[in-house]
C-alpha positions as CSV (number, residue, x, y, z in Angstrom):
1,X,126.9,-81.6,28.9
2,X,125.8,-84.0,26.8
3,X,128.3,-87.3,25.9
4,X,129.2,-86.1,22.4
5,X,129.8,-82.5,23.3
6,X,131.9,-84.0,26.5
7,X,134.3,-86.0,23.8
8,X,134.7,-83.1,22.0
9,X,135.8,-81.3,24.5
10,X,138.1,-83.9,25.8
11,X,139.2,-84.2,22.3
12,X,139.9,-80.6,21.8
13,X,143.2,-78.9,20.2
14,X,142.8,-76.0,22.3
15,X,142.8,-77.0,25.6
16,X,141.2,-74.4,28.2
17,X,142.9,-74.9,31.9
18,X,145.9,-77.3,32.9
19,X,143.3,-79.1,34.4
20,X,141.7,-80.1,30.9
21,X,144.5,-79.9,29.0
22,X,145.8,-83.6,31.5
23,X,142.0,-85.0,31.1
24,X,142.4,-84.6,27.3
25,X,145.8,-86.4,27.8
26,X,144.2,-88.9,29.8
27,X,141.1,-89.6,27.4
28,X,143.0,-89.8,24.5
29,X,145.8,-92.2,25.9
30,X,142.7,-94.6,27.4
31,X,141.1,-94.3,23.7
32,X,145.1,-95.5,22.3
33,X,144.3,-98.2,25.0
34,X,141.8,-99.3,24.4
35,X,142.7,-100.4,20.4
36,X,145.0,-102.7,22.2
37,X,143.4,-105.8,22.2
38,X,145.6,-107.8,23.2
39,X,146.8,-105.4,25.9
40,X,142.4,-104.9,26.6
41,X,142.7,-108.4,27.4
42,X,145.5,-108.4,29.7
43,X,143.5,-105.8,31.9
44,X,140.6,-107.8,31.9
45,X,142.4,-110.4,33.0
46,X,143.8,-108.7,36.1
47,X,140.8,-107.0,36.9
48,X,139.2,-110.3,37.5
49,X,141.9,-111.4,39.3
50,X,141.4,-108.4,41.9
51,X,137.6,-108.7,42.1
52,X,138.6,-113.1,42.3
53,X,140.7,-111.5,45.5
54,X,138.1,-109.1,46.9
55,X,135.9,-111.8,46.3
56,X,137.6,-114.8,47.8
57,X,135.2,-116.1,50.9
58,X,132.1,-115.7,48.6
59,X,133.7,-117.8,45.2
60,X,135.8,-120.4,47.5
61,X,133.7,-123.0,47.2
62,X,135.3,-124.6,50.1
63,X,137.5,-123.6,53.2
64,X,141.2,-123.9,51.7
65,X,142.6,-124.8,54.8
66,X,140.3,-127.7,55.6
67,X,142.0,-131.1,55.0
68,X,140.2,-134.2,53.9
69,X,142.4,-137.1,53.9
70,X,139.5,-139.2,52.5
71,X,139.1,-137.2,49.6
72,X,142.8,-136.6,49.0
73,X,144.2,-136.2,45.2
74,X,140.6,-136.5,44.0
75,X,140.6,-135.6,40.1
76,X,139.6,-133.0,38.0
77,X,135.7,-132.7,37.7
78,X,135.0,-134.6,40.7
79,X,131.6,-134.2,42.5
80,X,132.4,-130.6,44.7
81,X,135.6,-129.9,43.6
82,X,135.7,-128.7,39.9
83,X,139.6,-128.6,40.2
84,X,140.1,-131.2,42.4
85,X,141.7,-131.8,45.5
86,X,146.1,-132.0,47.1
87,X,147.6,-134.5,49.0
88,X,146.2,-133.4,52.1
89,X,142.1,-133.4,50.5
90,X,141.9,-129.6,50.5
91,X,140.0,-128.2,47.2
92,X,142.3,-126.8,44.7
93,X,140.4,-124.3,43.3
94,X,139.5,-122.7,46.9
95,X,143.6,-122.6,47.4
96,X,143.5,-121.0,43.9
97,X,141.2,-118.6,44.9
98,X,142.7,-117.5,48.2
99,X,146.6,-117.8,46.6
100,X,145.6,-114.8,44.7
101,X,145.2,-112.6,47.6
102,X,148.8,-113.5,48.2
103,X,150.1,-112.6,44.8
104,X,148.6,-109.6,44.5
105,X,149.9,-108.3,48.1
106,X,153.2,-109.6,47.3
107,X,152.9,-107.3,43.6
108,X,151.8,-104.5,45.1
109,X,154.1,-104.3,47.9
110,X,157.0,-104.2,45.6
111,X,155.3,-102.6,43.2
112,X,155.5,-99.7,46.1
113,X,158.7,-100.2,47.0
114,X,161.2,-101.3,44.7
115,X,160.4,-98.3,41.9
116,X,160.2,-95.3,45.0
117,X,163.8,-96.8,45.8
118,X,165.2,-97.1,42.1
119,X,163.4,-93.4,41.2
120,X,165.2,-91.9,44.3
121,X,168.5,-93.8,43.8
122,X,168.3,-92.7,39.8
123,X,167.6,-89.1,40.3
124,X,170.0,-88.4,42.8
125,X,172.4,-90.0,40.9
126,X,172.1,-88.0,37.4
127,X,171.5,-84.7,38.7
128,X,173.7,-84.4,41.8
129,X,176.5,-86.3,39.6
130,X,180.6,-86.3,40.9
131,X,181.1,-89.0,43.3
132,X,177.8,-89.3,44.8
133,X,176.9,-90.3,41.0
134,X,180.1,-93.0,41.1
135,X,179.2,-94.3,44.7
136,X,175.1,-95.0,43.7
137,X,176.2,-96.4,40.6
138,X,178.5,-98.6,41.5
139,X,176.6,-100.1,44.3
140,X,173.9,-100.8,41.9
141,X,176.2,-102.4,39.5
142,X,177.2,-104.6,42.8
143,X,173.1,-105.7,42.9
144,X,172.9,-106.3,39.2
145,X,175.9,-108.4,38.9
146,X,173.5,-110.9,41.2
147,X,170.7,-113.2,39.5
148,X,167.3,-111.5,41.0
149,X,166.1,-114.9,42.4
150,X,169.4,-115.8,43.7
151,X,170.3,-112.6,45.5
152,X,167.0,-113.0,46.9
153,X,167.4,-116.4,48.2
154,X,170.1,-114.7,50.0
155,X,168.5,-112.0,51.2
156,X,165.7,-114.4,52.3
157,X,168.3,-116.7,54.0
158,X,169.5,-113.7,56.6
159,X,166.3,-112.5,57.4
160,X,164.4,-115.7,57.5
161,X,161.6,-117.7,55.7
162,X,157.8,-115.8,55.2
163,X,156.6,-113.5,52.9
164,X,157.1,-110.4,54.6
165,X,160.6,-111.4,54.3
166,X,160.7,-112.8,50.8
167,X,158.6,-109.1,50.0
168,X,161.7,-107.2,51.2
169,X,164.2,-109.5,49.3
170,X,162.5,-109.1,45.9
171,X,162.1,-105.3,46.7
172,X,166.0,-105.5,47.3
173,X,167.0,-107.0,43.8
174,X,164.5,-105.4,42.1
175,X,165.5,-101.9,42.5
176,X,168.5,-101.3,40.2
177,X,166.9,-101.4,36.8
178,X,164.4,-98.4,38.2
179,X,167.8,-96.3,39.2
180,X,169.3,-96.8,36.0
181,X,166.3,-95.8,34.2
182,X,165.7,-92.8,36.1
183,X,169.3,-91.9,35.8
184,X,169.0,-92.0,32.0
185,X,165.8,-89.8,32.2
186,X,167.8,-87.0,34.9
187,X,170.8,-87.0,32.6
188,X,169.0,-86.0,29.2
189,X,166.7,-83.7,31.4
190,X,169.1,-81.8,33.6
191,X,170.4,-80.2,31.0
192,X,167.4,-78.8,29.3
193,X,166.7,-75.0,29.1
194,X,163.8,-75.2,31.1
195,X,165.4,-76.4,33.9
196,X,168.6,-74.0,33.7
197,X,165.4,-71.2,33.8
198,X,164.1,-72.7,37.2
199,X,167.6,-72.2,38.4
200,X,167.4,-69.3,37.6
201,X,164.6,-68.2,39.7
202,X,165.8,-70.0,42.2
203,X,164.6,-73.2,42.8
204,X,167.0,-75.6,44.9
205,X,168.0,-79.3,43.8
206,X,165.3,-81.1,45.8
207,X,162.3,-79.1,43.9
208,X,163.7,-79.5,41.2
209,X,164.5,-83.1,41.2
210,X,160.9,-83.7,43.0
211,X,159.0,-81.1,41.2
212,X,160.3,-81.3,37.4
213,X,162.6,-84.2,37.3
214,X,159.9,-86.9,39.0
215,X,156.5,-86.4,36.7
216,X,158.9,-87.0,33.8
217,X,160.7,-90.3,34.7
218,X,157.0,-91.5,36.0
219,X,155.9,-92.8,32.3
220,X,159.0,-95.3,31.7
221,X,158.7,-97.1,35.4
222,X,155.2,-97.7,35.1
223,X,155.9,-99.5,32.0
224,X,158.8,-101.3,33.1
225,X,157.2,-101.9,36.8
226,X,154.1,-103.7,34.4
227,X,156.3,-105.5,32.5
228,X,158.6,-106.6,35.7
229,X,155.9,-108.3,37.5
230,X,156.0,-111.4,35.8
231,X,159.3,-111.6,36.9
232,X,158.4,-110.6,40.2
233,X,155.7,-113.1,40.3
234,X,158.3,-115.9,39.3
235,X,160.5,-114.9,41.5
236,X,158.4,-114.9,44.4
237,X,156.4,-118.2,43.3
238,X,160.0,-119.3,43.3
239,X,160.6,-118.9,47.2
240,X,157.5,-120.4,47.8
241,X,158.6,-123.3,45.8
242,X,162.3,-123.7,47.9
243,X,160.0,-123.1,51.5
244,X,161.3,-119.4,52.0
245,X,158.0,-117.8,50.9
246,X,154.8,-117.9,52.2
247,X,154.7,-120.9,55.2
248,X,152.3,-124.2,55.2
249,X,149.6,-124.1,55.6
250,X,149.6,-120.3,53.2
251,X,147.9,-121.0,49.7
252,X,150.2,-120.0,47.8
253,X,151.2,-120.5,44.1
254,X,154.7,-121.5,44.4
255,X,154.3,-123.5,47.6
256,X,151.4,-125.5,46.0
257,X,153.7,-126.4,42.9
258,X,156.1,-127.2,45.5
259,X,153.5,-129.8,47.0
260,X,152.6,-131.3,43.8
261,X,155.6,-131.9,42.1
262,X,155.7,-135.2,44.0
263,X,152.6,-136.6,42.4
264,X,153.2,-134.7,38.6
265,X,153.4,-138.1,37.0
266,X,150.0,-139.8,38.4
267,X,148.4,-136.6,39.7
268,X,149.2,-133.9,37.1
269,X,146.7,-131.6,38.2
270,X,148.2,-130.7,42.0
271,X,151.1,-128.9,40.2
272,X,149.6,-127.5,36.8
273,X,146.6,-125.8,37.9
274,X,148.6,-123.6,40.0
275,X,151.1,-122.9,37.3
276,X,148.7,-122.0,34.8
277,X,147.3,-119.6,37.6
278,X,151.2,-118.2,37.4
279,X,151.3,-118.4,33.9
280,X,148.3,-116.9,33.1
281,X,148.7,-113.8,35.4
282,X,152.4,-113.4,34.2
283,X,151.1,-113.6,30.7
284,X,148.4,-110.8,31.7
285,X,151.5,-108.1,33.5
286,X,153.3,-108.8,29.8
287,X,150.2,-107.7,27.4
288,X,149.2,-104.4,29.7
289,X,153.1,-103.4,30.0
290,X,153.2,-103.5,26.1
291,X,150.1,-101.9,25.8
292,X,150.9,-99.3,28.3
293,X,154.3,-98.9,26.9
294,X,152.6,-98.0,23.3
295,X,150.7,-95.1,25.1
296,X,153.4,-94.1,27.2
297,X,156.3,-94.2,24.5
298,X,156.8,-90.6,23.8
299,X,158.6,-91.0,20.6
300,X,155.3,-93.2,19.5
301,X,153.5,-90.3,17.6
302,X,157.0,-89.2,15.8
């Protein structure tokens, strides 16, 4: 099959087997994608940031644990370190470099947790309805009524500072928006006639809210799970920056603001090249979640 005739047939009206018919979906949502360029440009971003991670101990120029009191708070540009060095003579750009790995476990972790909650919490909630529907609801109004970063500063206080810990706090406060999302979604699709048919034949509540209810609510919490990581990254460069995060001697993004805040005036660099790393992967997590929420958007072709 050649490449034209494989478009074509990706592009085709008529599609031939279930199994073509979600490629074609696929193809044609990548090529709305991919005329995103600013959302293009957000992916690229965080595809290097992954292959930075994968790549850390061949692109660190330096160990970033190794301290060099001789060559502490050397400047930008200097001879070895093109970023250069913290308070303690460790190379910036190596800690950079490393911090990343961090991040990125910190994102995905939630990423896994927080939405499975909030899409189990939401669908349970709209389709079993009465007082189980009161009961979830309320208790998520209970977590919303909290500022994300402070309920997870006390979360973090009770189990303890590390970023195990300061994973399962953000996972905590993060959940609620999923639920009521997916809540939304179960309520307009419960009542459909497609779903009064499965009854019909049968099919108990957990197929149905696993089997029909779940693929359907999928397409609004990746979009907002892409657009909440910013926040999630904030938030959890925000417990490194109070010590409840990651620990010394951990290079991460928070905790290395944290460090150089006490030399911002003479030593700029020690805090800012860290938060442009924040800002710039924040930034990134914004431009794909609009992007993705173009594609996704199923009133976007109406």
């Amino acid at each position: 099959m050649t490449e034209q005739t494989l478009r074509q047939w990706l592009l085709t009206d008529t599609p031939t087997s279930r199994r073509h018919a979600k490629l074609s979906a696929l193809y044609q949502g990548w090529l709305a994608f991919r005329s995103n360029t600013m959302a293009m440009i957000g992916l690229g971003i965080l595809l290097a940031l992954v292959l930075i991670a994968a790549a850390a101990p061949l692109l660190a120029p330096h160990d970033p644990f190794v301290q060099n009191l001789g060559n502490r708070l050397a400047p930008l540009g200097s001879e070895g370190h093109l970023l250069g060095t913290d308070s303690l003579g460790r190379d910036i750009l190596s800690r950079l470099i490393y911090g990343a790995r961090i991040t990125l476990y910190i994102v995905a972790l939630v990423a896994l947790i927080a939405p499975i909650v909030g899409l189990l919490v939401g669908t349970v909630s709209g389709y079993v309805g009465g007082w189980v529907d009161i009961v979830l609801m309320r208790i998520t109004d209970i977590f919303l009524a909290f500022p994300r970063l402070v309920l997870a500063l006390a979360f973090v206080a009770a189990l303890g500072a590390g970023i195990e810990n300061a994973v399962i706090a953000i996972s905590l406060t993060a959940w609620p928006p999923y639920a009521r999302i997916a809540r939304a979604e179960t309520l307009t699709i419960r009542s459909s006639d497609y779903i009064s048919a499965i009854k019909l034949q049968g099919a108990g509540g957990f197929r149905i809210i696993t089997k029909h209810i779940w693929p359907l609510c999928i397409s609004s919490l990746i979009v907002r799970v892409t657009l909440d990581m910013a926040g999630i990254i904030l938030a959890a460069a925000g417990l490194g920056f109070l010590g409840l995060g990651a620990q010394p001697p951990s290079p991460e993004w928070g905790a290395m603001i944290s460090e150089g805040r006490r030399f911002i005036l003479d030593h700029w660099w020690v805090a800012t090249m860290p938060g442009l790393a924040i800002f710039t992967v924040s930034l990134a997590f914004n431009l794909l979640g609009d992007g993705l929420r173009d594609v996704l958007d199923p009133k976007a072709g109406e």
